[in-house]
C-alpha positions as CSV (number, residue, x, y, z in Angstrom):
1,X,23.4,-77.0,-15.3
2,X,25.6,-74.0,-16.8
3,X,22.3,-72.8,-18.3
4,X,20.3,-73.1,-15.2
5,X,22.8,-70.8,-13.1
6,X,22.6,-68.2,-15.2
7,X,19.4,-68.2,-15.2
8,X,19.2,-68.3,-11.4
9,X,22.0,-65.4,-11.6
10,X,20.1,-63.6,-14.2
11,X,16.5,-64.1,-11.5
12,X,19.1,-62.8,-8.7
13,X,20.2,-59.7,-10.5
14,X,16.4,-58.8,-11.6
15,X,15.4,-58.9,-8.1
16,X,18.3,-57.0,-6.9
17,X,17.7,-54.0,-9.1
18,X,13.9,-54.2,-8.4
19,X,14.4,-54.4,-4.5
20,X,17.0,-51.5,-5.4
21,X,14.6,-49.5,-7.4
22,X,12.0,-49.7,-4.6
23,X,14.3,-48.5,-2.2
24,X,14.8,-45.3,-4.2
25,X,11.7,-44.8,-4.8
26,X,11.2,-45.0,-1.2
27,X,13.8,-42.8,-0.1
28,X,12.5,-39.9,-2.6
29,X,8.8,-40.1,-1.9
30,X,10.3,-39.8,1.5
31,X,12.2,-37.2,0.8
32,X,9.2,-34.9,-1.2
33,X,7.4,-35.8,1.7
34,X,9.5,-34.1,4.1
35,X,10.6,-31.9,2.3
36,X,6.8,-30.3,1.4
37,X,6.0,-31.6,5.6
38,X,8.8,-28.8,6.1
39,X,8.4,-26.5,3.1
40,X,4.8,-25.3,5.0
41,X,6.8,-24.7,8.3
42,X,7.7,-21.3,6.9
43,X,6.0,-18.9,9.0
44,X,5.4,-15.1,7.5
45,X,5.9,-13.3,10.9
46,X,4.3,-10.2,10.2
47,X,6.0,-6.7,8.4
48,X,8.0,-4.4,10.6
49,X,7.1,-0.9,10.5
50,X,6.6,1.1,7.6
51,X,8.4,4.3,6.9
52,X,6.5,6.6,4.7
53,X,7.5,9.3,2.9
54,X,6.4,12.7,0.4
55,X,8.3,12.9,-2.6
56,X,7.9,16.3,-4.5
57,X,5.9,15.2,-7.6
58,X,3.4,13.9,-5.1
59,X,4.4,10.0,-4.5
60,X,4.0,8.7,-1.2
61,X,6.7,5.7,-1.0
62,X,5.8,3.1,1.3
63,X,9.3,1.3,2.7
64,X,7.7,-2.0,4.7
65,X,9.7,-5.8,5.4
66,X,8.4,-9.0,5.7
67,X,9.9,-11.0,8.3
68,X,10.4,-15.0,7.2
69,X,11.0,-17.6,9.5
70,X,12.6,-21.2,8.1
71,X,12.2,-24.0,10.9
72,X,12.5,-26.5,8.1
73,X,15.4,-28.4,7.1
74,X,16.0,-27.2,4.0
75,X,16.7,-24.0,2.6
76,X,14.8,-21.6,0.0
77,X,16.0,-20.7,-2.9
78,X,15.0,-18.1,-5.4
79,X,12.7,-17.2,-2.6
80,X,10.8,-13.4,-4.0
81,X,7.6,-12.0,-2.6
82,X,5.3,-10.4,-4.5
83,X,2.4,-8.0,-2.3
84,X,-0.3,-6.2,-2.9
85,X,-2.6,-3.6,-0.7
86,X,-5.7,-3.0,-1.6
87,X,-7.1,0.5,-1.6
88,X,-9.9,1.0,0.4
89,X,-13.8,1.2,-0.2
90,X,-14.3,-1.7,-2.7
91,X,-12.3,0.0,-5.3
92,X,-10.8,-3.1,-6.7
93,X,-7.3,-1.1,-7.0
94,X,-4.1,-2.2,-5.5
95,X,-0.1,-1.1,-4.9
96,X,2.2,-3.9,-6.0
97,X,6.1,-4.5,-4.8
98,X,8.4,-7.2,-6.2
99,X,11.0,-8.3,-3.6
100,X,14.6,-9.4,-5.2
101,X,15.1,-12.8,-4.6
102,X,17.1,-14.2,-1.7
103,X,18.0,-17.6,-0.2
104,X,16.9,-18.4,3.5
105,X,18.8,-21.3,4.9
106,X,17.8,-23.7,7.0
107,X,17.0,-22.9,10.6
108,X,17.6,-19.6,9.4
109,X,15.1,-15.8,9.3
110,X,15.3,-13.0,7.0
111,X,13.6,-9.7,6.5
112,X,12.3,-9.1,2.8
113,X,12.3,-5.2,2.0
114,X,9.4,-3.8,0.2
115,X,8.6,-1.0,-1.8
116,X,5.3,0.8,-2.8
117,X,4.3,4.1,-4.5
118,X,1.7,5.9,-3.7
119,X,0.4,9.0,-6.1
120,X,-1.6,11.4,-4.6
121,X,-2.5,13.6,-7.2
122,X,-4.1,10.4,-9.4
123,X,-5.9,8.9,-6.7
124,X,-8.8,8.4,-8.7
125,X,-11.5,5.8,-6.0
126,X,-8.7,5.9,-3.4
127,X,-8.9,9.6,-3.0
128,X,-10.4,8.5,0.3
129,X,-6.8,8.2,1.4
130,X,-6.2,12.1,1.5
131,X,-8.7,12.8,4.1
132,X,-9.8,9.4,6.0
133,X,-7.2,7.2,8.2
134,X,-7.4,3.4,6.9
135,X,-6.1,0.1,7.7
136,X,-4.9,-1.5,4.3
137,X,-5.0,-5.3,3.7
138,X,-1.9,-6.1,2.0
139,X,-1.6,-10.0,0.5
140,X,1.8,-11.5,0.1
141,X,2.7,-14.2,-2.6
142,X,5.7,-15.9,-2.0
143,X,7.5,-18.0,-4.6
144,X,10.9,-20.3,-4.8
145,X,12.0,-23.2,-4.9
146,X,12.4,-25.5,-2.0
147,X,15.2,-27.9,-0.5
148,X,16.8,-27.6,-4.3
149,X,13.8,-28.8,-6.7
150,X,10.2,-28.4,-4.7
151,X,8.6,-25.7,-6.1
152,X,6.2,-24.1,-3.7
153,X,3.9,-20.8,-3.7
154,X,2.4,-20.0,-0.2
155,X,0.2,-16.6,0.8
156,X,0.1,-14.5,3.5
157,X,-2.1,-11.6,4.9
158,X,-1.1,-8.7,6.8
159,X,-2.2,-5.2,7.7
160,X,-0.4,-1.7,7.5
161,X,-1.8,1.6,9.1
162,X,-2.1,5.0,7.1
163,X,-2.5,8.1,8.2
164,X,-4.2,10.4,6.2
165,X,-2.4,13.8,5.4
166,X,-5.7,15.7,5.3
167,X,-7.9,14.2,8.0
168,X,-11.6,15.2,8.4
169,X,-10.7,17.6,5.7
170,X,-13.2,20.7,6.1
171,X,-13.7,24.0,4.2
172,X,-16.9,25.6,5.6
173,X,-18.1,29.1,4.7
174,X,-20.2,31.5,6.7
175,X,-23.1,34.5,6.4
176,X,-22.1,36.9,4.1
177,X,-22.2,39.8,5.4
178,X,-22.4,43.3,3.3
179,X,-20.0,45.4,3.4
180,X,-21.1,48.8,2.0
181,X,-19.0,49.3,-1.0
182,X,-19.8,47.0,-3.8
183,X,-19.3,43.9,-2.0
184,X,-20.2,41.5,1.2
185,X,-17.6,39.3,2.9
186,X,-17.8,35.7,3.6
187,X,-16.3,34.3,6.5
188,X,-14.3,30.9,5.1
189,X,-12.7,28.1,7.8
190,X,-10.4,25.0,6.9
191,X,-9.8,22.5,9.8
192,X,-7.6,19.1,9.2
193,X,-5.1,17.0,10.7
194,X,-2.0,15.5,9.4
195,X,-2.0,12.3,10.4
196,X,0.2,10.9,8.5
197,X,4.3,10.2,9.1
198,X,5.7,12.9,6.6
199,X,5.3,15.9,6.8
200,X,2.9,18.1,4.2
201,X,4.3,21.9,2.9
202,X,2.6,23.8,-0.2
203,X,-0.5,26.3,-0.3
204,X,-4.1,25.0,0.2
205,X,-6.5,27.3,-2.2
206,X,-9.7,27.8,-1.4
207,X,-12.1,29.7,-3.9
208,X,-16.0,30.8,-3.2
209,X,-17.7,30.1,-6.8
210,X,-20.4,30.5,-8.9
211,X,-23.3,28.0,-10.2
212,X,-21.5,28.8,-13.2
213,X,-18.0,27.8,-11.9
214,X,-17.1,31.6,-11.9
215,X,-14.9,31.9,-9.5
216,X,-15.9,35.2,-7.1
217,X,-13.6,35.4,-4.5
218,X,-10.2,33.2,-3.4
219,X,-7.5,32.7,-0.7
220,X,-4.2,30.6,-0.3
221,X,-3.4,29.7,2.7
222,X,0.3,28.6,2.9
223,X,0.6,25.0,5.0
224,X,3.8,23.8,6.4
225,X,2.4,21.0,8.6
226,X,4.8,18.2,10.5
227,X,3.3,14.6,10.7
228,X,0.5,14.1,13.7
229,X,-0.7,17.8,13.3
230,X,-3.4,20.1,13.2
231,X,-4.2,23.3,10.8
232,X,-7.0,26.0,11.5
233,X,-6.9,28.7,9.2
234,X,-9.4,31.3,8.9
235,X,-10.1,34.3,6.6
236,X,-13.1,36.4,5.0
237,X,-13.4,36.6,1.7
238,X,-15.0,39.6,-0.4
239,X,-17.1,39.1,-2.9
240,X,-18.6,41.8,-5.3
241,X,-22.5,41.8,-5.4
242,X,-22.4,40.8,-8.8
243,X,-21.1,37.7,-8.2
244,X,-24.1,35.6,-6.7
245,X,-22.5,32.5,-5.0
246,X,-26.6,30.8,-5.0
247,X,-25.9,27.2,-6.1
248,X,-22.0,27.5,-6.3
249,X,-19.3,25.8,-4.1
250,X,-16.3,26.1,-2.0
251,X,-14.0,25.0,-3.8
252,X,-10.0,23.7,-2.4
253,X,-7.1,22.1,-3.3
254,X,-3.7,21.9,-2.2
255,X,-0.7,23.1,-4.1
256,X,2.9,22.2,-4.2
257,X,5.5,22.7,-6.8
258,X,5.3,19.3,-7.9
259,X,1.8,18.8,-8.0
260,X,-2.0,19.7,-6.9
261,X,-4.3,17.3,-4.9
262,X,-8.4,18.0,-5.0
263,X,-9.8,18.5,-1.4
264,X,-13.5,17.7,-0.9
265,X,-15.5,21.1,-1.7
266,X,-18.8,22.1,0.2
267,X,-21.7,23.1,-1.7
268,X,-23.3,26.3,-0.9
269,X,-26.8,27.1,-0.4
């Protein structure tokens, strides 16, 4: 009889811890599953404006946010982004910014600064930037850890506007005309707008040259431009009759202290 209770006791206790053990089980595939239900609740509302600015060597920094929203009922932890834009025209080049990480509570938002550099002077494909306004596609990666051990990576897409500092960039030159002495002047035009958000000061220089690269005649024009404006400058240039400008160029670029930026040149006839 002894025997046969413990037995019975021993049948009891088994099934206790297995009804037990299902019961956890239960509760923390419940759990996961609310906690990844909610872990996808958190909504990328878009980036705040971005503030742009000229440094002197030449590096545009782009200051942007992303604005995070956490309806869930846990928090993040750990929580970085990591974003990219893409440069334009199929260049296959990007910008990339690390956030620091932060913690967003529960029912709680945030606003996840972000920094990008820009260099203008080694623009390489994305030269397009300098004289054409773009929308860039910028991708956000974000990473953490969610309601204390759910690890989760979820991405987001967003836009951001640039304004180019050299829009419709044009250097055009005119009929020579002879002067009489030695050498006949060429009537040379630039026209652009700054369209950007900073403001662009320095020296565009603009040089009439030979098929041989020989450089015939040249100007600086000094430009201290504030965002959202336009330049027309105008000047003629005398070149000596020696100096055939068949085949050559118009050559410009823009010159600060820190650094020089290539402007598109126009071939002469």
């Amino acid at each position: 009889m002894r025997n046969g209770r413990e037995k019975g006791s021993l049948l009891g206790a088994i099934r206790l811890l297995r009804v037990t053990g299902w019961v956890i089980l239960l509760a923390l595939a419940s759990y996961l599953a609310l906690a990844g239900y909610s872990a996808v609740t958190l909504t990328p509302n878009g980036t705040g404006s971005a503030e742009y600015a000229l440094l002197p060597d030449g590096t545009v920094t782009i200051l942007t946010t992303l604005n995070l929203t956490n309806p869930g009922l846990f928090a993040f932890t750990k929580l970085s982004v990591t974003s990219q834009i893409m440069l334009p025209n199929g260049t296959g080049a990007w910008l990339e910014s690390t956030s620091p990480s932060i913690t967003l509570p529960a029912q709680g938002v945030a606003q996840v600064p972000l920094r990008f550099s820009l260099t203008l002077s080694s623009l390489g494909l994305g030269k397009a930037l300098l004289t054409q306004d773009e929308v860039l596609n910028e991708s956000d990666y974000l990473n953490g850890t969610y309601a204390t051990f759910v690890g989760f990576v979820l991405h987001a897409g967003e836009h951001l506007d640039w304004g180019a500092p050299f829009h419709d960039f044009q250097a055009s030159a005119g009929t020579p005309v002879p002067e009489g002495n030695g050498t006949y002047g060429v009537p040379v035009k630039l026209s652009f707008g700054n369209d950007a958000s900073f403001g662009v000061e320095g020296t565009v220089h603009a040089s009439l040259e030979s098929a041989g690269g020989a450089v015939c005649a040249d100007a600086n024009f000094p430009i201290n431009d504030p965002p959202h404006s336009t330049t027309q400058e105008s000047v003629t240039l005398y070149v000596p009759t020696g100096c055939s400008l068949a085949g050559g160029m118009l050559a410009s670029r823009f010159m600060a202290p820190g650094f020089v930026v290539p402007l598109p040149p126009q071939a002469l006839p």
